[in-house]
C-alpha positions, -999 to 999 in steps of 0.1 A, spaced: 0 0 0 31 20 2 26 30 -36 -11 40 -29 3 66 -2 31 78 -25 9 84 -52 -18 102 -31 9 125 -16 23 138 -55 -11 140 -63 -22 163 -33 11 181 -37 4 187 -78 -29 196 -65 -17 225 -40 11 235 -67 -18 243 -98 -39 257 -67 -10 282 -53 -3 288 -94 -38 296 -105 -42 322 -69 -8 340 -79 -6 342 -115 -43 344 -118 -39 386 -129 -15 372 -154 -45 346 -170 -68 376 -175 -54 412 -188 -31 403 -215 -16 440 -225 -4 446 -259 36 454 -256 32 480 -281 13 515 -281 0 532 -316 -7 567 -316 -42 582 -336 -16 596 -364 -1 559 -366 -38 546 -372 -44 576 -390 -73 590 -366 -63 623 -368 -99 634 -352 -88 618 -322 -67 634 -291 -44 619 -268 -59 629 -236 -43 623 -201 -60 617 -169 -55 611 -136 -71 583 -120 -77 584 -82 -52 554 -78 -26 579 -89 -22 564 -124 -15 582 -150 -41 572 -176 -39 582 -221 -73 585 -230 -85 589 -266 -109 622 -273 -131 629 -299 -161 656 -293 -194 653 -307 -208 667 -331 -241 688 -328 -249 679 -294 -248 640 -305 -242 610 -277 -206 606 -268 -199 566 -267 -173 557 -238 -157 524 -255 -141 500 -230 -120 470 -254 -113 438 -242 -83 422 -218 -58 418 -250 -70 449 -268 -55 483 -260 -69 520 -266 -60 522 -304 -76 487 -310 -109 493 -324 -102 526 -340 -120 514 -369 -151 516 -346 -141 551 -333 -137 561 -371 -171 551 -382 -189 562 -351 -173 602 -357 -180 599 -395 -218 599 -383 -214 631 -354 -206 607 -325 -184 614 -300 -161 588 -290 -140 583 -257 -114 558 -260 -116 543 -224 -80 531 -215 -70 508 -190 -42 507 -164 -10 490 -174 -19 486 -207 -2 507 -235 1 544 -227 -9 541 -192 6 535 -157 -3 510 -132 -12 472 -129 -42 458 -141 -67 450 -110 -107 455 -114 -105 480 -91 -78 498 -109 -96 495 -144 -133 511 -132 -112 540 -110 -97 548 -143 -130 543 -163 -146 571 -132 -114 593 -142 -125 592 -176 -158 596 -174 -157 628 -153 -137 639 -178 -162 638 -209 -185 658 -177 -158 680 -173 -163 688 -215 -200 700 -211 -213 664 -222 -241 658 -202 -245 623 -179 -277 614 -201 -262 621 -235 -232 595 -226 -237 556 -238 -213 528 -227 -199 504 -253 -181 471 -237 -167 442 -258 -159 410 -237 -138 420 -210 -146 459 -216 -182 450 -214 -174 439 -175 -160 474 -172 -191 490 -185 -214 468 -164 -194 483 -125 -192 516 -139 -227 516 -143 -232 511 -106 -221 548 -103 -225 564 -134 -260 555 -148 -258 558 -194 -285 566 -212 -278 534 -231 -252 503 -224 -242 480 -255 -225 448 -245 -208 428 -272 -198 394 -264 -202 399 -228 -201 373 -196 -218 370 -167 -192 374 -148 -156 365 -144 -162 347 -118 -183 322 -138 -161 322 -170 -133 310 -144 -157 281 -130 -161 267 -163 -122 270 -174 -109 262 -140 -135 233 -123 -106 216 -99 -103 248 -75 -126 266 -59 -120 300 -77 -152 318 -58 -125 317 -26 -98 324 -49 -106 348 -74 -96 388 -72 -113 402 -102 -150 386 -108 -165 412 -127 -201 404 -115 -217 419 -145 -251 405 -135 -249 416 -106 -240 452 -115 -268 456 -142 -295 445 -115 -323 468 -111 -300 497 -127 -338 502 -151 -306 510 -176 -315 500 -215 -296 474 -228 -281 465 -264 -265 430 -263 -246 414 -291 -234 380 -295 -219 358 -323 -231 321 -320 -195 312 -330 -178 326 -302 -152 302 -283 -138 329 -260 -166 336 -243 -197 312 -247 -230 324 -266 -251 310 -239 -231 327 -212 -240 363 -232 -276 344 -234 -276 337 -197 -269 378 -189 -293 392 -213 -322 366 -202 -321 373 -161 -319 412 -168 -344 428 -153 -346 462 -173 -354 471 -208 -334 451 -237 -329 441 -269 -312 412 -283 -289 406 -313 -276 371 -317 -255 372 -352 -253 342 -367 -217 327 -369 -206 357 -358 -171 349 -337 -159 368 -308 -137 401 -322 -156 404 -359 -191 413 -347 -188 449 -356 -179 439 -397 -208 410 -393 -242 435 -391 -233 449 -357 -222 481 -374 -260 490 -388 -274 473 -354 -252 499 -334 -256 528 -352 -293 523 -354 -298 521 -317 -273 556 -316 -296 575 -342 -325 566 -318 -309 580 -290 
């Protein structure tokens, strides 16, 4: 039975390794920072305006800045975890063609600004930017947030404070906490995990109206996760399931019209 004991032991000990692994790397498995930064001329965005900000963590945040025309909603745009603030400047491009204004929300520790990606780090500088667009003469009603996967986390606790007129989540999870449960089923991450984004949660009761996208192909995160969210919330919605749709091409798949639609509405 000695081999029975042995093998336990390197199994309990393989066990505790992944479990100390997954608790202290576990930052390093979600925000996955571009190493390089483009600037709007290097995009050629001219329109847009490096803008920097201080968040109340002390970071020193580069925000992207493009006003409104005639009085139009100003879209704050939070990207995913291995996007940066220049990533969907095709987006920002198309949305100022038509008047929009356009913030390019941009995260701690990512490319152009200071700091270490945390949750808490990542909505202090979303607040930061946000009171910056107030700061501008937009007013809090004229503002709509636009999340994609992780962003659309980012969107969901800003919301808890700073109430849009519309929020548009592409690709969006329930939480983090829940995408980890069904990646990581051996550990107990709800004791373990830092960052859960509980985007159900936030939306809760917030009354706020709600766009959601979702490609059916998506392997990042799961169609019926996006399903899931959009079903249990509470306040008014509308759905937009595109068909084979994957997780980063939504916008070039019919999201585009769907999008700008729900803007000219606004």
């Amino acid at each position: 039975m000695k081999w029975v004991f042995g093998f336990s032991l390197v199994l309990i000990t393989l066990y505790l390794a992944g479990l100390v692994l997954v608790y202290t790397q576990q930052r390093d498995l979600m925000y996955f920072p571009p190493t390089n930064y483009l600037s709007p001329v290097d995009v050629s965005l001219e329109t847009a305006v490096e803008i920097p900000i201080q968040s109340e963590t002390g970071d020193a945040i580069l925000a992207w800045w493009i006003g409104p025309q005639d009085g139009k909603p100003v879209v704050m745009f939070f990207h995913g975890n291995g996007s940066a603030v220049y990533s969907n400047h095709d987006i920002y491009r198309e949305l100022s063609a038509k008047g929009y204004g356009v913030l390019g929300t941009a995260y701690p520790g990512y490319p152009s600004s200071e700091g270490t990606p945390t949750e808490a780090a990542l909505v202090a500088a979303a607040q930061a930017q946000y009171d910056y667009m107030i700061d501008q003469g937009v007013s809090a009603d004229n503002i709509v947030f636009y999340g994609t996967s992780l962003g659309a986390g980012v969107a969901a606790q800003l919301s808890k404070t700073h109430k849009p007129s519309l929020v548009i989540m592409e690709a969006p999870f329930t939480s983090a906490l829940d995408m980890a449960r069904t990646m990581i089923k051996i550990y107990p991450v709800s004791l373990l995990m830092k960052d859960k984004f509980l985007s159900e949660r936030a939306l809760k009761g917030s009354g706020i109206p709600l766009l959601w996208l979702h490609g059916t192909n998506d392997t990042i995160i799961p169609h019926t996760m996006g399903q899931q969210l959009f079903d249990n919330y509470d306040g008014p919605k509308t759905p937009h399931v595109i068909e084979g749709g994957q997780h980063n091409n939504l916008w070039f798949l019919g999201g585009r019209e769907i999008i700008l639609e729900a803007l000219a509405s606004e």
